[in-house]
SEMARPA-802946 format. One record per atom (N, C-alpha, C, O, CB): residue in one letter; x, y, z. Coordinates in steps of 0.05 Angstrom, whole numbers, plus 5000, padded with zeros to 4 digits. Glycine has a CB too. Layout:
SEMARPA-802946
AXYZ...
//
This chain:
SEMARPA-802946
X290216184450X288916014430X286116124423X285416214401X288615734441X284516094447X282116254442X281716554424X279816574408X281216304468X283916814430X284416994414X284516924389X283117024371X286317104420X286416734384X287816654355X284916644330X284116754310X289616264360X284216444348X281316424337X279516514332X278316424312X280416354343X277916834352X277016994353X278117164327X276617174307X277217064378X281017294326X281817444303X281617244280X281617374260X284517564305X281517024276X281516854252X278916974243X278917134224X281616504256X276316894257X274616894253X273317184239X271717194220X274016784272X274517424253X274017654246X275817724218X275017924205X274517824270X278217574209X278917564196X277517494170X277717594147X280217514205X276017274178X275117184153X273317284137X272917274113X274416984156X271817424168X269717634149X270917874135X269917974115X267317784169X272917954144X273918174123X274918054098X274618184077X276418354135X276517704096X276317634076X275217604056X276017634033X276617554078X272217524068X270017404060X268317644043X267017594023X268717284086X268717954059X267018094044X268618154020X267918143997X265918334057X271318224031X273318344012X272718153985X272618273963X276718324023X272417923985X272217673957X269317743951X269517823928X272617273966X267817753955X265217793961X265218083938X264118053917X264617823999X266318313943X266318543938X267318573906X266518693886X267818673958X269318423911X271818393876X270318283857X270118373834X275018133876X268618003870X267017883850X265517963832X265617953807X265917773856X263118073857X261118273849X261918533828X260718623808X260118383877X263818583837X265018773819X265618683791X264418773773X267318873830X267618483787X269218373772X266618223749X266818273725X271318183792X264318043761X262218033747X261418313737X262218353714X260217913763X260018533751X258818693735X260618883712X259518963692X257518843754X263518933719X265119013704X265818863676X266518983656X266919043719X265618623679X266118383656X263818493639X264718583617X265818013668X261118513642X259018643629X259418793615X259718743591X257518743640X259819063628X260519323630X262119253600X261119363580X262219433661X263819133596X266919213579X265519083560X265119233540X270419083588X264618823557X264418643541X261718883520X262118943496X263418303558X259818973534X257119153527X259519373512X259319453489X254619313562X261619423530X262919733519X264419673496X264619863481X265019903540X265719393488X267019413469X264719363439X264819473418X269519213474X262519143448X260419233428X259119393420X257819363400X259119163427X259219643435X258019903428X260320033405X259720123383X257520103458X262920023416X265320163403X266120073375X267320203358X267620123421X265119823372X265619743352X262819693328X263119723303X267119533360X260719623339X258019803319X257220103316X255220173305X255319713328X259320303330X259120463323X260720593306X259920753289X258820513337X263720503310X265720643292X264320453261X263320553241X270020563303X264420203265X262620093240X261320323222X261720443201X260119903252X259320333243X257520483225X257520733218X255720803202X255620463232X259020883226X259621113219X261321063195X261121233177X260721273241X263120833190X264220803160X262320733146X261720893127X266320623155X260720503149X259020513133X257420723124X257320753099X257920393139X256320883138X254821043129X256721233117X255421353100X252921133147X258821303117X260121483096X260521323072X260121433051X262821603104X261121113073X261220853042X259020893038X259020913013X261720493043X256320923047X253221003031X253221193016X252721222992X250921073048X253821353037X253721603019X256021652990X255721762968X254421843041X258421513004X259121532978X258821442944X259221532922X260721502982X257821192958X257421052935X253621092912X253021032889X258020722952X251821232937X249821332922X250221612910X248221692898X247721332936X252721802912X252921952904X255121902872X255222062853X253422102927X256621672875X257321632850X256221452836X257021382814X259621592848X253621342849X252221172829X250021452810X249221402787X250120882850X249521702823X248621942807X250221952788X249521912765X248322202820X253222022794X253722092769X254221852753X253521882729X255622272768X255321642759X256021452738X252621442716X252421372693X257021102756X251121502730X247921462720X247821662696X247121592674X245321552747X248521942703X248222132692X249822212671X249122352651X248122262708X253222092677X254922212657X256421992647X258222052632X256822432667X256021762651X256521522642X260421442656X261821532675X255821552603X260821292639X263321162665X265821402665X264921622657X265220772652X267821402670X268421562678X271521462695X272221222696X266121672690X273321702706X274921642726X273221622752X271221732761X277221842726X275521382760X274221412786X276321452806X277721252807X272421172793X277021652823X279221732829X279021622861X276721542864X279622052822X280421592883X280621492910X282021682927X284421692920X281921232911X281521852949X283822072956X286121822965X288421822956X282822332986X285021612985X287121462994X286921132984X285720942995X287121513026X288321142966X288520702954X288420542978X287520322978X292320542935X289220642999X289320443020X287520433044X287520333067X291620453028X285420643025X283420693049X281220603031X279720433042X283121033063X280720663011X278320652995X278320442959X279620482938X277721032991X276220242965X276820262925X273620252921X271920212938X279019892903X273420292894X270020272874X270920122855X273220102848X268520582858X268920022846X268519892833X265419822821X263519742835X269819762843X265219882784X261319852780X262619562769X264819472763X258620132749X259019462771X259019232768X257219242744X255619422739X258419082791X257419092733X254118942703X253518742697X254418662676X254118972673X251918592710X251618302714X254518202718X256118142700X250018142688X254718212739X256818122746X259818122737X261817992742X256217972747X259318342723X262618412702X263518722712X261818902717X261918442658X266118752715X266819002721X267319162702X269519142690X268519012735X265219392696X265319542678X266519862679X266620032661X263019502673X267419862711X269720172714X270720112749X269020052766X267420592709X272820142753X273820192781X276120352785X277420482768X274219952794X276620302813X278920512821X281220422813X281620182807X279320572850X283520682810X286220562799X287420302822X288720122811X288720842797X287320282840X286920152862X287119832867X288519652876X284720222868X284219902852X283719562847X282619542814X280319462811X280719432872X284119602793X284219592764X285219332757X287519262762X285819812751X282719122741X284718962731X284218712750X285218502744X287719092732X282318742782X282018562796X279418402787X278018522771X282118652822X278818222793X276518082804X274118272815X274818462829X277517892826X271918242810X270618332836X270318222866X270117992874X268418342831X270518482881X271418392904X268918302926X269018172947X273218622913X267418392914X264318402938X262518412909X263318422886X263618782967X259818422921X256918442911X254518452930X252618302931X256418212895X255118682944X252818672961X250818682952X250818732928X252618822977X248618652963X245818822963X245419032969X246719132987X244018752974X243119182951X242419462966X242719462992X242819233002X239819572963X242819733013X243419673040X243919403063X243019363086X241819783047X246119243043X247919073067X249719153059X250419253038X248118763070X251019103084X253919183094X255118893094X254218703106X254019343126X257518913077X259218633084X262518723090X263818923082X258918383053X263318503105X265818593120X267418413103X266418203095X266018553153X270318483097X272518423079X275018443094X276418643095X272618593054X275518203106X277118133127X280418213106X282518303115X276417743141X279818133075X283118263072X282518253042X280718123032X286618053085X284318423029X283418502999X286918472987X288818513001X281718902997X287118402958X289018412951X291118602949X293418562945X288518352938X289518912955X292819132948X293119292977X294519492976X292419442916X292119232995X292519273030X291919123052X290118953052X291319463039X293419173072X292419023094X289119203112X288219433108X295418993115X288219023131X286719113142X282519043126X281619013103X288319403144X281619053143X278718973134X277219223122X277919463121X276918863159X275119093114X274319383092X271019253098X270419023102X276019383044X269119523098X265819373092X265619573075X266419803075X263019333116X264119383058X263119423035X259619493020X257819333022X264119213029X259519723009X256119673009X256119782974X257919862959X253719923038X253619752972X253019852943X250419952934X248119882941X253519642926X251220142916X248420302898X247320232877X248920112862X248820532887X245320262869X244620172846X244120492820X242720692823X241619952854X245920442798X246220572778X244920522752X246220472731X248420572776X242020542754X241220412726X241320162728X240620092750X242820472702X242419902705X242019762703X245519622716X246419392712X240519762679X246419792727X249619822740X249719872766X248320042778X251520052729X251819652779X251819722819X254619812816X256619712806X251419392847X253920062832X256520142849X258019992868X256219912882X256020342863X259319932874X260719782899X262919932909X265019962895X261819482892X262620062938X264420242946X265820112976X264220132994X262720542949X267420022982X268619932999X271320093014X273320163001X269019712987X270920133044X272720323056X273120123087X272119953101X271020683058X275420303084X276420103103X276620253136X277120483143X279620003090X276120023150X276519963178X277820033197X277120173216X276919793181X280819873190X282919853206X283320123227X284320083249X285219813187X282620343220X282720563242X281220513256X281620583280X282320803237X278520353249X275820363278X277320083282X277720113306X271120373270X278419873277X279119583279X280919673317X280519593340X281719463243X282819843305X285019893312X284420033342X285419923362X286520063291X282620263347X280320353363X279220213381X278920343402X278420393350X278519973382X277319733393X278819583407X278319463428X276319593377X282119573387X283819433413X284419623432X284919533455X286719293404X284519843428X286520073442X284320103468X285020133492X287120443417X280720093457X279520023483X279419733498X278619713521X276920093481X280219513481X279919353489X282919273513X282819143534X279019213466X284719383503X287319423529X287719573545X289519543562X289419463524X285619833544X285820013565X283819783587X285019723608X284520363555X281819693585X280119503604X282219323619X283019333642X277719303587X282819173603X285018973610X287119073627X287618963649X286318883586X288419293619X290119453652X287219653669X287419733692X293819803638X285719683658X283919823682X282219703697X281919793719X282220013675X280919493689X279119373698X280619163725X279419123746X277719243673X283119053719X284618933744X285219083764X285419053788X287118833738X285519293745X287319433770X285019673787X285719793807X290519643754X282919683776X280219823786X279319563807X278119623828X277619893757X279819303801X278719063824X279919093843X278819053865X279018773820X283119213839X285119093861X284619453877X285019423901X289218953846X284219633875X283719853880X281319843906X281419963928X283119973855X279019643893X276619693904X277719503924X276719533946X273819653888X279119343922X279519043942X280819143969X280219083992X282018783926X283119333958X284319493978X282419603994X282319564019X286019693967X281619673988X280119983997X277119794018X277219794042X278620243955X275319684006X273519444012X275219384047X274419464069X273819133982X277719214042X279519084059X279519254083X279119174106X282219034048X280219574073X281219744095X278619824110X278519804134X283020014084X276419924095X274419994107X273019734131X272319774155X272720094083X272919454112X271219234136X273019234158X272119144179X270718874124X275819314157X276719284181X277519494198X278119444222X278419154179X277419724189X276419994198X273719904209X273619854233X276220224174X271619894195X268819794214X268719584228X266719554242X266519754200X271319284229X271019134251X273219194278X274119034294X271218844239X273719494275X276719464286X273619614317X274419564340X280919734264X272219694317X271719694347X270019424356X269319404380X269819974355X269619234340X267618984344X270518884360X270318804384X266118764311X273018894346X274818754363X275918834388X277018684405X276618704349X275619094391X276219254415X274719164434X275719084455X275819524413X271219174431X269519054446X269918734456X269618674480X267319104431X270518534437X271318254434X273318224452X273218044470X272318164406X275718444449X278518464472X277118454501X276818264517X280718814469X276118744504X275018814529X272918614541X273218614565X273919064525X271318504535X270418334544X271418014553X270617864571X268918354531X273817964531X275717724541X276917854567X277817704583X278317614516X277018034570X279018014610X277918124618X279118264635X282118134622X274318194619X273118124644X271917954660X270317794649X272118204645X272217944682X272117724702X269417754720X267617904714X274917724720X269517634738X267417624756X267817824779X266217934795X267117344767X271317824773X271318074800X271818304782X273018484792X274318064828X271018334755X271818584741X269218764734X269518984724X273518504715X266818664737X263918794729X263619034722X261819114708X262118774747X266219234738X266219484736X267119624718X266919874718X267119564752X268719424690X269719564676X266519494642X264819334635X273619444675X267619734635X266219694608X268019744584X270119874581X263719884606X266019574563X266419674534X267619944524X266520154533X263919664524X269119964510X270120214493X267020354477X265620184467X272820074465X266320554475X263620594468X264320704427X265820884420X262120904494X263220584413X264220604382X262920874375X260720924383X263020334359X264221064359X263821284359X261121234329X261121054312X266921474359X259721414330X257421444313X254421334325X254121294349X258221294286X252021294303X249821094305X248120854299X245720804298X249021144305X251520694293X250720494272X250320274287X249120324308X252820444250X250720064285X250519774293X251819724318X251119634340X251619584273X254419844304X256819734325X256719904355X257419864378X260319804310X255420154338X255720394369X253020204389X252920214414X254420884358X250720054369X248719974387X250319744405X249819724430X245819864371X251519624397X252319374399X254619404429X254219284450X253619284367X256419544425X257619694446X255519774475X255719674497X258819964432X253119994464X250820034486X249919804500X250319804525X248420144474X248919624489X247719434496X249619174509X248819004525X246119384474X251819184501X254319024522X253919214545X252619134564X258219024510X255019514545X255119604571X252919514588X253319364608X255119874572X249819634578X248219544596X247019284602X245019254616X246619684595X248119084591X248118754596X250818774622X250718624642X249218534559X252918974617X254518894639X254218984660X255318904680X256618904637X252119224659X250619374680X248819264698X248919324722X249219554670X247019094688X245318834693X247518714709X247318754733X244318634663X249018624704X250318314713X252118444744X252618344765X253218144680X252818714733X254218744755X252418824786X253318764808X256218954746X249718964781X248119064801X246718674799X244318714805X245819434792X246718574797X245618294800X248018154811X247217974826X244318154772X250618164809X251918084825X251918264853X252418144874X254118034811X251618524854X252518604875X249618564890X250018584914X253918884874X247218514883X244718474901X245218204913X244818164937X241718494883X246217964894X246917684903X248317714927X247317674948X248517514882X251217804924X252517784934X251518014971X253117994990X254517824912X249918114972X248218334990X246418115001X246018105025X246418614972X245717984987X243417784992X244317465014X243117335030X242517694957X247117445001X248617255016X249117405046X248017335067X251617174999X250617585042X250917735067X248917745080X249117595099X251617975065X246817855078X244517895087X243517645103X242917675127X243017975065X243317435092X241017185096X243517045116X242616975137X239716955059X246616995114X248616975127X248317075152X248116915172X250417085115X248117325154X247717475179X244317425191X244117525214X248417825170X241917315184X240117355188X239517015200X238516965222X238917495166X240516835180X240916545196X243116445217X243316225228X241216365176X245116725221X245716675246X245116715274X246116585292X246916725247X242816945277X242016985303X239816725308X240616645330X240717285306X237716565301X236316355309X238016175320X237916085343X235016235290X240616105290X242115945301X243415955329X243115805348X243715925285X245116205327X246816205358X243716225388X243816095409X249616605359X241916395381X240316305406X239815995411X239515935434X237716435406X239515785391X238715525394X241315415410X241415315432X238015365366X243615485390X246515435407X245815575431X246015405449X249415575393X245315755438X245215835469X243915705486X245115625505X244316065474X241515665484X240215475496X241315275503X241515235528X238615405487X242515015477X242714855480X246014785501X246814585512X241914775455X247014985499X250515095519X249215025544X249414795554X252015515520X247415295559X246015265576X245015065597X245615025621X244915325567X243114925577X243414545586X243514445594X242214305610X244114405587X246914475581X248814215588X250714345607X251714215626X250514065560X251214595602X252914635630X251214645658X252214525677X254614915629X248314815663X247314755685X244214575675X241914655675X247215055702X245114375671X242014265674X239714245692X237314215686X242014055672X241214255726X239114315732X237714555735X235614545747X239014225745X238814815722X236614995728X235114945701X233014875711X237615315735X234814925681X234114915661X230614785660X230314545662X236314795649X228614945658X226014745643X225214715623X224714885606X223914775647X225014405620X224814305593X222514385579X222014325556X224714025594X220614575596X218514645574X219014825562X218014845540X216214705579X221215055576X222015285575X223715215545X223715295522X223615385604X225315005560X227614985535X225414935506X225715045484X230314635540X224014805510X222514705491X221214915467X221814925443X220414565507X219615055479X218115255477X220615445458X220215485434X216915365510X222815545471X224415735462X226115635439X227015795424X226015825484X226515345435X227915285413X225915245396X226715295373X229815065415X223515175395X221115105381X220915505366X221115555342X217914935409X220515665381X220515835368X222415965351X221516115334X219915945378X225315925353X227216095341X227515825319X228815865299X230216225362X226315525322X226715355295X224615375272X224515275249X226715055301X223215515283X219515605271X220715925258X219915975235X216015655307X222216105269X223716305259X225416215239X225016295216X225116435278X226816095242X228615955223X227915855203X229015955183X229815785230X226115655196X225015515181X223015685163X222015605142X224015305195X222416015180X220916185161X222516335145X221816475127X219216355174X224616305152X226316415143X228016295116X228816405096X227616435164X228016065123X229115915098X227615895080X228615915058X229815685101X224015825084X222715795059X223516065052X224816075031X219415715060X223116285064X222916575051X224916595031X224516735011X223416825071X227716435034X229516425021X229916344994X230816424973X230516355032X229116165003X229015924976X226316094949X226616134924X227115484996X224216144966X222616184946X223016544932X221816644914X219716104959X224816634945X226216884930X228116694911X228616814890X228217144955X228916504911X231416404902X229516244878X230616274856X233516204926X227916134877X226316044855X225416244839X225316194815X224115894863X224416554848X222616744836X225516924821X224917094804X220316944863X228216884827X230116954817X231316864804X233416984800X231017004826X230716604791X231016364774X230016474746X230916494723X229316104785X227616524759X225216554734X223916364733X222416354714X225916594705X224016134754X221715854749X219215914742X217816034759X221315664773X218415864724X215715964725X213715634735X213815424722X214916134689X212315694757X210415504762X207315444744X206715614727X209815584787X206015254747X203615274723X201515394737X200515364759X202514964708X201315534716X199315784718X196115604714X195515444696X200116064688X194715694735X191315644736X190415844740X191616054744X190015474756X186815784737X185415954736X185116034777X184415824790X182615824714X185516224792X184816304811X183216444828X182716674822X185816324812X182416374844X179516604850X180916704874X181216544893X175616454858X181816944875X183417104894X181417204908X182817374919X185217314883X179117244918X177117364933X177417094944X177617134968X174217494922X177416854940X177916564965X180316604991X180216595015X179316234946X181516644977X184816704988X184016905001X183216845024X187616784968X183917184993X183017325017X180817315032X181017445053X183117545014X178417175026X177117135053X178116895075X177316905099X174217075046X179916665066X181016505074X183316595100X183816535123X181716395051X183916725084X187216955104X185917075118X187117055139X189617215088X183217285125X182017455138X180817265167X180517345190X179717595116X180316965155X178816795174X181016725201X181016755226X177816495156X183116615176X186016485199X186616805209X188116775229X189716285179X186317025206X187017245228X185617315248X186317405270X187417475219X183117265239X180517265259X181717085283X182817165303X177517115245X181116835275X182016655289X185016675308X184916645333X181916475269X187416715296X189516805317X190717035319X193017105326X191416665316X188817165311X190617505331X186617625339X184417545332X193717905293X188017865357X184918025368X184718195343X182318245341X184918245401X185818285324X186418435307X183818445291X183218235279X188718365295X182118665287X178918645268X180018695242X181918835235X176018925274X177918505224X179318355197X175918575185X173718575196X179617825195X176418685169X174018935157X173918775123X175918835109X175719385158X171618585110X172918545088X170318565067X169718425048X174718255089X169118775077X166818975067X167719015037X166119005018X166619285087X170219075034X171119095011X171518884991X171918914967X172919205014X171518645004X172818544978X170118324957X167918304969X176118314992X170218234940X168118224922X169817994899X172217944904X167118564911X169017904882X170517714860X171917784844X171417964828X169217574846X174417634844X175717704826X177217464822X177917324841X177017924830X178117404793X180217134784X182317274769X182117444751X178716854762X184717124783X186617104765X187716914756X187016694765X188117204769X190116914730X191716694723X193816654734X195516784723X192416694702X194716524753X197716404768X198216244781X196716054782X199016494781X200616264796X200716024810X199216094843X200216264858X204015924809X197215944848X196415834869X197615924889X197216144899X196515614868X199915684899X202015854924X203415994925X204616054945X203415774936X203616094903X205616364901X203616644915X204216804933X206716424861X200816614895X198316804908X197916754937X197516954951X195216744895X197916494948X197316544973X200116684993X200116855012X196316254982X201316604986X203716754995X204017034998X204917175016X205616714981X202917064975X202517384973X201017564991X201417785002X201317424952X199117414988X196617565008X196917425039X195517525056X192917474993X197617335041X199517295065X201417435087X201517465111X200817195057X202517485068X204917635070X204617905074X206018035090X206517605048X202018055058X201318295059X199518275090X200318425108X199618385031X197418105096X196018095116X197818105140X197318295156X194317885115X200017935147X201117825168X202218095176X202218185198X203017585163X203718245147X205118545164X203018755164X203518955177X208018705147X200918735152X199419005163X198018875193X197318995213X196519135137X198218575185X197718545231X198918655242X198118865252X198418275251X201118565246X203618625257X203418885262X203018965285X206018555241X203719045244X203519385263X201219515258X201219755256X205919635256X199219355255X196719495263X195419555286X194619355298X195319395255X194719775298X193819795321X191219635334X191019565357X193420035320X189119585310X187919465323X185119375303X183219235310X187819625348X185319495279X184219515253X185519435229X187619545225X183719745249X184619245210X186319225189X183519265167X181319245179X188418905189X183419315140X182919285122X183119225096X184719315080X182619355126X180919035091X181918895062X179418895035X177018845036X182818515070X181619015006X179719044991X180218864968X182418754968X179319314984X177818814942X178918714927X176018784905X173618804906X180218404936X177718814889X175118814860X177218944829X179119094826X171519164869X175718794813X176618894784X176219124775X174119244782X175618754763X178419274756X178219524745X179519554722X181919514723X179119714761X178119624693X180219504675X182019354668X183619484655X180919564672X182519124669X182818854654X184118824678X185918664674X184218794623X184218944709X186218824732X184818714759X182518804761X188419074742X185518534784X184318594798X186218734822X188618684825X182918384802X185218864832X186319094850X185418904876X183118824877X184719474846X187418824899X187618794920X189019004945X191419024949X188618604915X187119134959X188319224979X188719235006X186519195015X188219334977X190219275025X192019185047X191819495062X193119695055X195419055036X189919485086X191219715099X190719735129X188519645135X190219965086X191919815149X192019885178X192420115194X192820335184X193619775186X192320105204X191320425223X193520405237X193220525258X188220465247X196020295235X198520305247X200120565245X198820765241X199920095237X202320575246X204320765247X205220895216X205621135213X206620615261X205420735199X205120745168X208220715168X209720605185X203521045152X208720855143X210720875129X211721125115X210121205098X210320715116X213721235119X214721615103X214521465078X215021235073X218921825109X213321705061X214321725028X216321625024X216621465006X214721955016X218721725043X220621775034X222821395035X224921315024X221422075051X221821345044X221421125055X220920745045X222120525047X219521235066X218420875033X216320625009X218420474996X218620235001X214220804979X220120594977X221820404955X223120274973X222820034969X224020544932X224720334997X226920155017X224819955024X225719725020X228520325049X222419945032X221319695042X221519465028X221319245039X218919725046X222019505001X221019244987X224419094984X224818884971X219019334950X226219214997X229019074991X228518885012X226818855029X232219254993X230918735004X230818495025X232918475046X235318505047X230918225011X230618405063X232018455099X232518775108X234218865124X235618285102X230418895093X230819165099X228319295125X226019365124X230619325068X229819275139X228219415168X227919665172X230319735174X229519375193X226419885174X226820165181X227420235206X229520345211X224920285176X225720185225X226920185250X226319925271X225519705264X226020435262X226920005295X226619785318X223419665322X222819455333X227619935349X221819835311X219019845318X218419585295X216619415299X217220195313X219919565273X220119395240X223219185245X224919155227X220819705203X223319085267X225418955267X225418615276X223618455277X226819125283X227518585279X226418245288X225718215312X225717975320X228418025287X225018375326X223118275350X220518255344X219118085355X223018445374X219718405327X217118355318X215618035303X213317955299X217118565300X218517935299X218417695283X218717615253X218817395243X216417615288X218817935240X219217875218X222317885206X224517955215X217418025206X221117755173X223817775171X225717895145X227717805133X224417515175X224318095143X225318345129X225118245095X226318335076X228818445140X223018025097X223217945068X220017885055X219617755034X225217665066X218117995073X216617965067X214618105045X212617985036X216417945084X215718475036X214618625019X216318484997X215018344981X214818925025X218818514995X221118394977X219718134964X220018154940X224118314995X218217884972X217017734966X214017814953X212817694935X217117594986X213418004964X210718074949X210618164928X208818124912X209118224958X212918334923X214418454897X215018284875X213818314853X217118564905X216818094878X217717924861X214717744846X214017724822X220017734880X213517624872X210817434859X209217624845X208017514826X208817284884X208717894849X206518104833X208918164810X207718254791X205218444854X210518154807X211818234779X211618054761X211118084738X214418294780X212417754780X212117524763X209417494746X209217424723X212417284780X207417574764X205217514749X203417814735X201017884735X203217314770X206017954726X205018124708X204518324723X203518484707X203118044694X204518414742X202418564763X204918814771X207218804764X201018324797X203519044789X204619224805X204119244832X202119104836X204119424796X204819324849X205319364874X206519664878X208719704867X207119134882X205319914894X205020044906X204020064926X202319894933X204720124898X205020314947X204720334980X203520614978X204420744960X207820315000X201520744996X200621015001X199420995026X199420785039X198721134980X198321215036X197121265059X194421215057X192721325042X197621515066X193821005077X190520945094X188621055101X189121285109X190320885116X186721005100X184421265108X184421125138X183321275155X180521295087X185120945145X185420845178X187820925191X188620835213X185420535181X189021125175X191721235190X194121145180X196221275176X191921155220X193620875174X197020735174X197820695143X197720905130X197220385191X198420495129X199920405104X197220315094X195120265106X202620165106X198020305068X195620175044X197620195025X199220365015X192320365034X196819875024X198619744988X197219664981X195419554993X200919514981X197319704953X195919564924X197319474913X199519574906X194819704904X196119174906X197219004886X195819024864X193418964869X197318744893X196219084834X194719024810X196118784801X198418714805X194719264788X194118654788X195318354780X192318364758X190018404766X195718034814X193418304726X192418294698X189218084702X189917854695X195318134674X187918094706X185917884693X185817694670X184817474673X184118004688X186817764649X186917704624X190517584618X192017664600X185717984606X190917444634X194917414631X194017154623X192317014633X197817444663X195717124601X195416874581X196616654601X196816414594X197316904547
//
């Protein structure tokens, strides 16, 4: 049903142009003929006329000169004369001898004589003046008359059949040019959720359709590395909320089968930490899962030199770890609040974590950004290395693993909130030995 519909629809546009095409045509052609048969017929006109001029000022010379006379016609059924004298006929052709007068033009008008007593067919008529005597020379038509239909019926079979030509042809081409829109239309109706891997037919050339094809593939390129990160991500967080869980289950087995060896501070203490693991774990989750939404939170004005002297204090305070923050100086940005503190958080907590015994923190503006940086005299990080940190739940080794407490989502989070808010994030080497990241994040973000 859905197909049915789909080809209707594609149908209609080939209808639609095809009618579209005939019209346009069929209007400007109607022009065309109507303009062409008035040209064909003021011209053959006038080319008789102007030979009836000439003829008739050349026998108004002599009637002038040698007085009346024969007046001879090569063809009676093409031509008659006739002089006039106040209105009396004073010599004409054998032709028309004996008639009425038939016309009286004026000097240069032309009058048309739809039918005359000794032939068929129209005649125009003009006249000279002879002295005190008009020539009147009248020739006939019917050959240019005749001319006019012969163009006027060639239109009539050409002009239909020039519509139905172009209609064809119009028809074959819009669907020649929709025949890969529908290929694409096909191919995309039977892909599925488990099919991501297949693509579009690619339309040969550089027109619309070939863009149009490109840009499906890499929309399905998108969807499919976004399903396969989701689906990595489930796995991942799956496997990562089960070890807290089963140690709490362990504990709590423990227990109940020997309670009395068990101390309750012990127990206490040990489920308190793997639910404090857990629960860091889940916010971590959720708020990748909001920043992968695209929620955007409301953006304020922030003074990020607070935040990091704030984070430098709470490290002072619970680790021995020396907090160096010589560097950092004012700077505001536009965002969200807890998303920034998170950030700088997140950066502090892991350059604790494997810092030997030094951490350092910078911060100041540099062309419309403020530059925050993060560094420790720890073990660092290979070149080769840097891009894997920022995936999620990605550990390098045992030294970066969950004994340490983290939980492999902490650069991956710093990533997402600095992109969100316009910003970059890069990793290089410390002048204290270990890792140094920079965050740039815009000053000026609307």
């Amino acid at each position: 049903m859905a197909e049915t519909a789909h080809r209707s629809r594609w149908g209609g546009v080939r209808v639609r142009t095809t009618i579209g095409a005939v019209l346009i045509l069929a209007v400007a052609l109607l022009g065309a003929s109507i303009a062409m048969l008035t040209f064909v017929e003021r011209s053959l006109t006038a080319q008789v006329a102007d030979a009836a001029d000439l003829r008739a000022t050349e026998l108004a010379r002599s009637f002038a000169s040698q007085g009346a006379g024969a007046l001879p016609v090569a063809d009676p059924t093409e031509e008659f004369i006739q002089v006039l004298h106040d209105g009396e006929i004073v010599a004409a052709s054998p032709n028309v001898d004996g008639l009425e007068p038939l016309a009286e033009p004026a000097p240069e008008q032309h009058l048309r004589l739809n039918s005359v007593p000794f032939t068929d067919g129209p005649f125009i008529v003009v006249s000279a003046a002879a002295g005190e005597d008009t020539v009147v020379v009248g020739r006939n038509i019917d050959d240019e008359v005749e001319a006019r239909r012969t163009v006027r019926r060639a239109l009539l079979i050409g002009v239909p059949l020039l519509l139905v030509v172009v209609g064809l042809v119009t028809w074959w081409i819009v669907g020649r040019a929709l025949r890969p829109v529908e290929d694409i239309r096909e191919e995309v109706e039977r892909i599925s959720a488990r099919e991501l891997d297949r693509r579009v037919p690619d339309a040969p050339g550089e027109d619309e359709v070939s863009r149009l094809a490109v840009t499906m593939n890499r929309m399905l390129d998108r969807l499919q590395r976004s399903q396969e990160r989701q689906r990595r991500f489930v796995s991942d967080a799956s496997h990562e909320l089960r070890s807290p869980i089963a140690a709490i289950r362990q504990h709590a087995e423990v227990a109940i089968e020997h309670p009395e060896a068990v101390i309750i501070g012990e127990l206490a203490d040990a489920v308190t930490a793997e639910t404090d693991r857990l629960q860091g774990l889940v916010e971590d989750l959720l708020l990748l899962a909001r920043l992968d939404e695209g929620a955007e939170a409301a953006a304020v004005e922030v003074d990020l030199d607070d935040l990091v002297l704030a984070e430098a204090a709470r490290l002072r305070a619970t680790t021995s770890i020396e907090v160096d923050v010589r560097g950092v100086s004012a700077a505001r940005v536009r965002g969200a609040p807890a998303q920034l503190e998170r950030l700088v958080r997140n950066l502090t907590q892991n350059a604790a974590r494997y810092a030997k015994a030094r951490i350092a923190l910078g911060l100041g503006s540099v062309d419309g950004y403020a530059v925050l940086s993060v560094e420790d005299d720890g073990r660092g990080i290979p070149a080769q290395d840097r891009e894997r940190v920022f995936e999620r739940f990605e550990r390098l080794d045992e030294a970066r693993g969950r004994s340490t407490g983290g939980t492999g989502l902490g650069l991956a989070i710093v990533r997402e909130v600095t992109a969100g808010h316009g910003g970059e994030v890069t990793l290089g080497d410390s002048a204290l030995g270990g890792l140094r990241v920079d965050v740039r994040l815009p000053t000026d973000r609307a």
